[in-house]
C-alpha positions as CSV (number, residue, x, y, z in Angstrom):
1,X,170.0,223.2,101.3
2,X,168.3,225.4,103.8
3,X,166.0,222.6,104.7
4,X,167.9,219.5,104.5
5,X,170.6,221.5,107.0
6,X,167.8,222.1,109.5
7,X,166.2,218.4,109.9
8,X,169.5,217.6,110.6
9,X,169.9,220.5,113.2
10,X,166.1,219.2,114.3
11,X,167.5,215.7,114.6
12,X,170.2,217.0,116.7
13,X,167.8,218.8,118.9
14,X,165.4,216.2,119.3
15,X,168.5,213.5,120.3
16,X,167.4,211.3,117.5
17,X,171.1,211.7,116.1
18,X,174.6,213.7,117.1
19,X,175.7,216.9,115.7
20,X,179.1,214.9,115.1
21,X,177.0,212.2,113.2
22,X,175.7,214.6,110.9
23,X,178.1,217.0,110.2
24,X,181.6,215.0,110.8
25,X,182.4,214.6,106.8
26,X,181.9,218.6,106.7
27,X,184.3,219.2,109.7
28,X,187.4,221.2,107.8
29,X,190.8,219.7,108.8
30,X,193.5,222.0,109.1
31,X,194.9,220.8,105.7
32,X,192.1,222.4,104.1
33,X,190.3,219.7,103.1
34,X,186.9,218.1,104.9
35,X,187.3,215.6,106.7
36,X,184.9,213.4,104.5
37,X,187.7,213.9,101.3
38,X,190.6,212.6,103.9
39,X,188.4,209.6,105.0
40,X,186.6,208.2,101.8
41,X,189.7,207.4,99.9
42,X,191.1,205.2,102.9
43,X,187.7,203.8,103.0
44,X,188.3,202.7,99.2
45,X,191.4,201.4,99.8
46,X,189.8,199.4,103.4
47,X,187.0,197.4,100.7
48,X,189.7,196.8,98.1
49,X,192.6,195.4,100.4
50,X,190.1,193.6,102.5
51,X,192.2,195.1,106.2
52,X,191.5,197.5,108.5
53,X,194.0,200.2,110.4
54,X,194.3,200.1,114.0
55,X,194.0,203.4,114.2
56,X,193.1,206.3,111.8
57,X,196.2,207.5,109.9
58,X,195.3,210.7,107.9
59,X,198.3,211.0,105.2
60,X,199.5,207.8,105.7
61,X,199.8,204.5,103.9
62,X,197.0,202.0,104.3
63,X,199.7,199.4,104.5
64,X,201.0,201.0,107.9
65,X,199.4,199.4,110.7
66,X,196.5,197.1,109.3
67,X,194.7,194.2,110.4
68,X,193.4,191.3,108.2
69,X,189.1,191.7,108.0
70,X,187.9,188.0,108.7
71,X,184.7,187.1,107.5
C-alpha cells in the first residue's frame, strides 16, 4: 500500500499525472461514500443504456438529462 500510494505521490511530483487523477475515486463525498462508489454505478448504467448525462447528477436518475451515444 505504502508503495503503490507513493509512485502515485512521485507521479504527482514529477507532473507525469494529477493528484486529482490519482486520488479522485478516494475523494469522500459528504454522503459518506467515495466518490468512486457514487460514480461507477452511473458508469454501469452509461454502457448499458448506451446515453450519456449532460452533466453529472450524483443521486439522480440516469434517465434525467441524457444524451443518445452515437457511434
Amino acid at each position: 500500500l505504502a508503495l503503490c500510494i507513493k509512485a502515485k505521490l512521485e507521479a504527482v511530483e514529477s507532473g507525469i499525472s494529477h493528484f486529482e487523477d490519482e486520488f479522485l475515486a478516494n475523494f469522500v463525498m459528504p454522503n459518506g461514500q467515495t466518490f468512486g462508489e457514487c460514480v461507477v454505478p452511473q458508469i454501469d448504467r452509461i454502457y448499458k443504456n448506451g446515453s450519456v448525462p449532460n452533466q453529472l447528477l450524483i443521486g439522480a436518475p440516469a434517465e434525467i438529462n441524457t444524451i443518445e451515444v452515437k457511434e
